[in-house]
C-alpha positions in Angstrom: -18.1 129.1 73.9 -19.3 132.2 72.7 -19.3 133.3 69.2 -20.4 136.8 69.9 -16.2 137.3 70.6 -15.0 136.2 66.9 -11.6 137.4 67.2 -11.0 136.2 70.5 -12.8 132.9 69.9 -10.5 132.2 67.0 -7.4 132.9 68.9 -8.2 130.8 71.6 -8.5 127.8 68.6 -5.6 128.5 67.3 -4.3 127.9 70.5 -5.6 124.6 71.9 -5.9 123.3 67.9 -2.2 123.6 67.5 0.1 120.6 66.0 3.4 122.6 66.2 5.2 118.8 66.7 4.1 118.4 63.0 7.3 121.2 62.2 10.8 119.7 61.9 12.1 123.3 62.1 10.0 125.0 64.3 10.5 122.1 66.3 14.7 122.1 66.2 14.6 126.2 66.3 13.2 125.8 70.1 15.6 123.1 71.1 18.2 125.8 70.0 16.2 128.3 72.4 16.1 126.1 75.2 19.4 125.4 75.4 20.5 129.5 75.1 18.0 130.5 77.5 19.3 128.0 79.7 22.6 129.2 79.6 21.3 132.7 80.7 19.0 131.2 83.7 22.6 129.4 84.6 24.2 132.6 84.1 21.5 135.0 86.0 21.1 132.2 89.2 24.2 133.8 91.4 22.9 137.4 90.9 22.2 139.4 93.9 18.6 139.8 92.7 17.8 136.8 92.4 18.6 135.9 95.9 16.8 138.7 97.1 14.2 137.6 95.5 14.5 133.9 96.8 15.3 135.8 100.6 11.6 137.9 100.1 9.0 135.7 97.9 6.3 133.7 100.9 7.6 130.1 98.8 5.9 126.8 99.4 6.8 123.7 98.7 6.8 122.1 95.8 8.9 119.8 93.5 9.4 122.6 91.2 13.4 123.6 90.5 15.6 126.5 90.8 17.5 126.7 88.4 21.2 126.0 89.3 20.5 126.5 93.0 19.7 122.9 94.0 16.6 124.0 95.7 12.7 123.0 95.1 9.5 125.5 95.8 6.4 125.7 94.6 5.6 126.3 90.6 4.8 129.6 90.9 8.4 131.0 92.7 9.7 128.7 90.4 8.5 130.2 87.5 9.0 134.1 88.7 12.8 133.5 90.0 13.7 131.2 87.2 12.5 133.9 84.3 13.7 136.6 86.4 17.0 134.9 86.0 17.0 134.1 82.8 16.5 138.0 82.2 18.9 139.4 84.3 22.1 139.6 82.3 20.1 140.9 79.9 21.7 138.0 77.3 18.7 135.9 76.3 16.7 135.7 73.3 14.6 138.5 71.4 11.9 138.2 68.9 11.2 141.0 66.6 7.2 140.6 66.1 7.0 140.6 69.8 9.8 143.5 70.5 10.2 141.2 73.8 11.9 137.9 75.0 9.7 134.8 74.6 11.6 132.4 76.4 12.7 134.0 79.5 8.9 134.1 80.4 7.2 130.9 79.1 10.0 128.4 79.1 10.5 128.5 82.7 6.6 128.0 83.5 6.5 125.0 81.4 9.6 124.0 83.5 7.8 124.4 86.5 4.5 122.8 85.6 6.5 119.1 84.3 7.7 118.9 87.7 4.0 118.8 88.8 2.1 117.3 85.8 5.1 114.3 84.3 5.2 116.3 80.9 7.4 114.8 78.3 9.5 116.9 76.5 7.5 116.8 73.4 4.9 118.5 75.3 7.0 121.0 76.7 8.4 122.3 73.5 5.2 122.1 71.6 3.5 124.4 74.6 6.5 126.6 73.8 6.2 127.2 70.5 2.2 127.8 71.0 3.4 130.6 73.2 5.4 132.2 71.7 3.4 132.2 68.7 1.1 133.9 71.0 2.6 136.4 72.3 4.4 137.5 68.6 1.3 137.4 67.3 -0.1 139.9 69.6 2.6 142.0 69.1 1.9 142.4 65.4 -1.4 143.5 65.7 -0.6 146.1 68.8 1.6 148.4 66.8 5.0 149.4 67.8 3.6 152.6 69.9 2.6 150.0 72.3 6.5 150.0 73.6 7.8 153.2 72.5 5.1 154.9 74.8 6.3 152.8 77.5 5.0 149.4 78.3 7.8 146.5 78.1 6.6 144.2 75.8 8.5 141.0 77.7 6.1 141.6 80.7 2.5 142.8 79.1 3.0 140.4 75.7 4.7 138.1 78.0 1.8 137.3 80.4 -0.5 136.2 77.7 2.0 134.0 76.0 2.1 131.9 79.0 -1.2 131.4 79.4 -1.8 130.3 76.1 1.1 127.8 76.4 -0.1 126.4 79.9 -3.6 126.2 78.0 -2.4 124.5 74.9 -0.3 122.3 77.2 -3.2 120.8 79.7 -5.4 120.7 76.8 -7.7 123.5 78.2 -11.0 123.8 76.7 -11.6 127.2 74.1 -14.1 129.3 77.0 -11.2 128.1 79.7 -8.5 129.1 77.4 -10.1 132.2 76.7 -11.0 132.9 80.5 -7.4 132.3 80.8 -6.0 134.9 78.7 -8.4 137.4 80.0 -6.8 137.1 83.2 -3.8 137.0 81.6 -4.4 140.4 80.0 -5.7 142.0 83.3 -2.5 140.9 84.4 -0.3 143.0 81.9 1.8 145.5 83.5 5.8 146.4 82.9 6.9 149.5 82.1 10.2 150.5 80.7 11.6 153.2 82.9 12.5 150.5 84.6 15.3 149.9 82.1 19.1 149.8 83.4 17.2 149.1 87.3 16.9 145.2 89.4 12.9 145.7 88.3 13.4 145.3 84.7 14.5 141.6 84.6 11.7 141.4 87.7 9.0 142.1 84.6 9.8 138.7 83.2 8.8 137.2 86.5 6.0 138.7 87.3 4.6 137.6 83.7 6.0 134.4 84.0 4.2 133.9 87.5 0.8 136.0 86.5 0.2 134.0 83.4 1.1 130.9 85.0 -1.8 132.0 87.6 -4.3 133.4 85.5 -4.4 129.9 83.6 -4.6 128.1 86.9 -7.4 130.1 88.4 -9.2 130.0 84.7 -8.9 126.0 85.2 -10.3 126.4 88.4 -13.6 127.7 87.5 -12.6 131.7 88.6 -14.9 134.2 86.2 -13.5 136.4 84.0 -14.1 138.4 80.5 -13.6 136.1 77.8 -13.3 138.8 75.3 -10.2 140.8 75.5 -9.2 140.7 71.5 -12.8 141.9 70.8 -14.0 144.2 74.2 -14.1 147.8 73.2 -12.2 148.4 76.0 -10.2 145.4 75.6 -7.0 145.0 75.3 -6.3 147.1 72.0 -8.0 150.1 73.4 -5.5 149.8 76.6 -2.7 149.2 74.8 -2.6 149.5 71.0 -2.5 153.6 71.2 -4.6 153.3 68.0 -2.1 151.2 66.1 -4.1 148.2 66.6 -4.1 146.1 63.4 -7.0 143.2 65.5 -6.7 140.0 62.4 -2.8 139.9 62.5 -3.4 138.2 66.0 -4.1 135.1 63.8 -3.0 135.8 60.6 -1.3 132.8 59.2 -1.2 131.5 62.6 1.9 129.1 62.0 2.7 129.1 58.6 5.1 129.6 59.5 5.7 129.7 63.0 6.9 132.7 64.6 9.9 130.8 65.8 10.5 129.6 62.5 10.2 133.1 60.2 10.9 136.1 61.4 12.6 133.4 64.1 14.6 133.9 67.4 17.5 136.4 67.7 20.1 134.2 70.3 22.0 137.4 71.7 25.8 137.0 71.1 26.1 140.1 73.9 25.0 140.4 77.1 23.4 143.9 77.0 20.1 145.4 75.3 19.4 143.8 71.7 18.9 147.5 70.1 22.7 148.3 71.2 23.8 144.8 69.5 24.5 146.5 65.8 26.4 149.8 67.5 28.7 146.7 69.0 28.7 145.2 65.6 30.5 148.6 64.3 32.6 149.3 67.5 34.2 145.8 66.8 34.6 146.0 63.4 36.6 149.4 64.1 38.9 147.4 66.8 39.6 144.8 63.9 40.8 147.5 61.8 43.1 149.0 64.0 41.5 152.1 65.0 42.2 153.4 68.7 40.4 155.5 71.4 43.0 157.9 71.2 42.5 159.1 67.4 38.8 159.3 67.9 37.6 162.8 68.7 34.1 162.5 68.1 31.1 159.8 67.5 27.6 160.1 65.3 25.7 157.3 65.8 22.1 157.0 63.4 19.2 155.1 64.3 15.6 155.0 62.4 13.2 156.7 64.5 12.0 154.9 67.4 15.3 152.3 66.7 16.8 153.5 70.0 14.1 153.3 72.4 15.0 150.9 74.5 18.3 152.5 74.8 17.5 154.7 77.3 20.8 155.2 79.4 23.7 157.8 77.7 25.7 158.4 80.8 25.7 155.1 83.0 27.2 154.8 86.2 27.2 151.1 86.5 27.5 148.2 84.1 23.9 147.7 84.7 22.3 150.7 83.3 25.1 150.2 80.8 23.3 147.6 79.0 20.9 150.2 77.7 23.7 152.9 76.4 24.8 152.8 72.8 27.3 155.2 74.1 28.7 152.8 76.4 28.3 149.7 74.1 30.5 151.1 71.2 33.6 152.9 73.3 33.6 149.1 75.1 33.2 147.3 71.9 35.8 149.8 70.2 38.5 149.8 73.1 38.3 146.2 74.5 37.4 144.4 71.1 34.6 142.5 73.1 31.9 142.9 75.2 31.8 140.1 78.2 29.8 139.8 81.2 31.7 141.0 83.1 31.6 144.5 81.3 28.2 144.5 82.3 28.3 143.9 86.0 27.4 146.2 89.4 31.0 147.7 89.2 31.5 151.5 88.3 32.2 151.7 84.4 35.8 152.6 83.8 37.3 155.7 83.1 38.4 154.6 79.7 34.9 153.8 78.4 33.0 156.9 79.8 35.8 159.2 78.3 35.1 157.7 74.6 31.4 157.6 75.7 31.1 161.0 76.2 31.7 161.9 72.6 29.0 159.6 71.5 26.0 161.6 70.0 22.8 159.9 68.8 20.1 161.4 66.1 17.7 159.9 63.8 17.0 159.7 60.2 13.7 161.1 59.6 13.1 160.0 56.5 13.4 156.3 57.0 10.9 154.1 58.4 10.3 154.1 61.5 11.2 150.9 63.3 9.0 148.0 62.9 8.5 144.3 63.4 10.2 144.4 59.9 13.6 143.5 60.5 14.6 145.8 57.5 14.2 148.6 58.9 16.5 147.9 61.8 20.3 149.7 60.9 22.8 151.9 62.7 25.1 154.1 60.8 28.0 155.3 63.0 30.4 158.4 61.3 33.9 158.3 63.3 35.7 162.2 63.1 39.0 161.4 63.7 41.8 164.2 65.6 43.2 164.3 62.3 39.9 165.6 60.8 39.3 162.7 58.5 35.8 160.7 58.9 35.3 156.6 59.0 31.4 156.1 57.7 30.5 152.3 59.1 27.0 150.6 58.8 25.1 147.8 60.3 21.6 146.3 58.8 19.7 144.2 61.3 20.8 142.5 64.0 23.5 139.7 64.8 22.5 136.6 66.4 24.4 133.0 67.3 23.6 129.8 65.5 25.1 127.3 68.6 24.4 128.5 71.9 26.6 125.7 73.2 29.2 127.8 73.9 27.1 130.2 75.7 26.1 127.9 77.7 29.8 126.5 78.7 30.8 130.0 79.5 27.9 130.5 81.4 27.9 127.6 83.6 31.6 127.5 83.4 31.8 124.3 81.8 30.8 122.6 85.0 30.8 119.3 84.7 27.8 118.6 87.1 25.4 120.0 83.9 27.4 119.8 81.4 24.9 117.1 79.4 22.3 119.5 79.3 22.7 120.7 75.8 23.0 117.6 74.1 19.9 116.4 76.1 17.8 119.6 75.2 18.8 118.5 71.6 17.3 115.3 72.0 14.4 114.8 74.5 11.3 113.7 73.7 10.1 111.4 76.4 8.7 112.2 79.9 12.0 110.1 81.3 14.3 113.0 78.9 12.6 115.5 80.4 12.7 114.2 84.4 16.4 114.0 83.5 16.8 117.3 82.5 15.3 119.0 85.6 17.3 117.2 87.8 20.3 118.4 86.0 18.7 122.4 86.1 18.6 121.2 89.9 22.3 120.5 90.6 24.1 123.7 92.3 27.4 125.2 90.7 28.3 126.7 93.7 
């Protein structure tokens, strides 16, 4: 392979080179993510986008499984409806170096390629973390002005980190891995107006399905530029906004793992991760006792740049309320918990727009701007009450679960038909595990 591309020569080694089987907990931490993202793809099957989009995609056949709808296709409409599910309630996983959702957009490729290739589930996990790994890694050295100008990191992050864990997977030479996430990067698209609209989950598909064919048509002998860290019109130039810090792409390239330290964040709500600490406050008010009624106004704090992706105030619908902090806290604050089904295509209720309305947003300019540093993640919210008196609440980083089993029960509604799938996530290792487990993710609920 060239060595005229240092940077993207050594991130293409770090990727087929990887032993991430060697690490007990970076190992455990993705069983954990397996299982939660499972529990969303369960959760996402029945939506009316994702039958659309199994009504409009040209599928083939294949032995490769939809999730929950006992159907087969071909690997690639596997992989863009499966992570396109996984996505849609908006309740998987977040990782903070990537400001994205790993697993939504490589778990379900890896998925889609052991019905094809008789991968055990060692394999699968270990592709998985290499991804990931990926794609966090390329979002520490993009800088943060990479999202907050627009792109969604999920879908342009996203694309790479699959081909990297397909690569690492079928044990792809270094000039085919680095082919492949050239492609990959060409590929690289997702912007976030599409926020609180059916394209947003969409962007996890299409990365999950562009990554999954850019490493198939590197494989295949298709040309491409096999320098995208190091191009001066690479990547960084597209992208980065001038932020671009190029070595932290493999930087203590897992040690640890990404998945491991800053780790996962398994969402215990279903709406936008940057809304999760405003629903931390909102139920913490509830548990005290304080009512809708006494509240006559709400200022909500954020670092600068710490409520970008929150770009609904006044939604219409429970899905564009996923991305309101307005909405989020008068739900949190009146109904003491935020469910699903708050989150659905129904109007949002009189109630909840009448608190949101007196929700108001600034930032504090002098702290840091927001980061991949979770430290710099807070929300302050200051509650005027009718009577004139003020409630000061605060909430540093961002809550997460430790056992998605739960999640997963509520989400497939303890249905007995799949209800060995945690426990089996927990411990596969064998091809046989794995065969077992897709024809479990193959089973209908309907």
């Amino acid at each position: 392979m060239e060595t005229a591309f240092p940077l993207t020569t050594a991130f293409a080694e770090a990727i087929v080179l990887a032993e991430p089987l060697r690490d007990e907990a970076a190992v455990a931490a993705g069983r954990k993510a397996i299982v939660d993202w499972l529990a969303c793809a369960f959760g996402g099957a029945a939506d009316r986008t994702t039958r659309i989009l199994l009504e409009q995609l040209p599928a083939g056949p294949g032995d490769a499984v939809i999730i929950g709808q006992g159907r087969r296709t071909d690997a690639l409409t596997a992989a863009l409806v499966n992570a396109h599910a996984g996505h849609v309630l908006d309740y998987d996983d977040v990782h903070a170096s990537a400001r994205g959702h790993p697993t939504t957009v490589i778990v379900p490729v890896l998925l889609a390629l052991a019905s094809e290739e008789r991968l055990s589930a060692d394999r699968l996990i270990a592709g998985y973390i290499v991804g990931l790994e990926a794609m966090a890694r390329l979002g520490l050295s993009i800088g943060m002005r990479h999202y907050e100008n627009g792109f969604h990191a999920t879908a342009t992050l996203g694309t790479i980190g699959v081909a990297a864990a397909v690569a690492h997977v079928l044990g792809y030479s270094m000039a085919e891995t680095a082919t492949a996430l050239g492609l990959a990067a060409t590929h690289s698209s997702g912007l976030r107006l599409q926020f609180g609209h059916d394209a947003k989950p969409y962007h996890a598909g299409m990365a999950a399905r562009s990554g999954l064919l850019s490493a198939r048509l590197a494989k295949a002998g298709f040309g491409g530029a096999r320098d995208f860290l190091d191009n001066p019109i690479g990547f960084f130039s597209a992208f980065a906004f001038g932020e671009q810090r190029p070595q932290a792409a493999i930087e203590g390239w897992g040690a640890p793992w990404q998945i491991v330290a800053p780790g996962l964040t398994l969402k215990a709500f279903p709406c936008c991760t940057a809304s999760h600490p405003v629903a931390m406050i909102g139920l913490q008010l509830h548990g005290e006792g304080l009512r809708a009624g006494l509240v006559e106004d709400v200022l909500i704090t954020f670092p600068p740049g710490g409520d970008a992706a929150l770009v609904v105030t006044s939604p219409t619908t429970g899905i564009d309320a996923r991305f309101s902090a307005e909405y989020v806290f008068a739900t949190a604050l009146v109904d003491g918990a935020l469910k699903i089904s708050h989150f659905g295509e129904t109007p949002v209720r009189d109630d909840l727009t009448a608190i949101a309305r007196n929700v108001r947003r600034r930032h504090d300019e002098r702290a840091p701007r927001l980061s991949n540093d979770p430290k710099t993640r807070f929300v302050i919210a200051e509650v005027t009450l009718r009577d004139g008196s003020r409630l000061v609440r605060e909430f540093k980083g961002l809550p997460g679960l430790s056992d998605p089993t739960e999640k997963f029960r509520d989400a497939t509604g303890s249905h007995q038909a799949v209800s060995a799938v945690p426990d089996l996530v927990l411990a596969m290792h064998s091809e046989d595990d794995l065969y077992r487990l897709i024809e479990h993710l193959a089973k209908g609920l309907n």
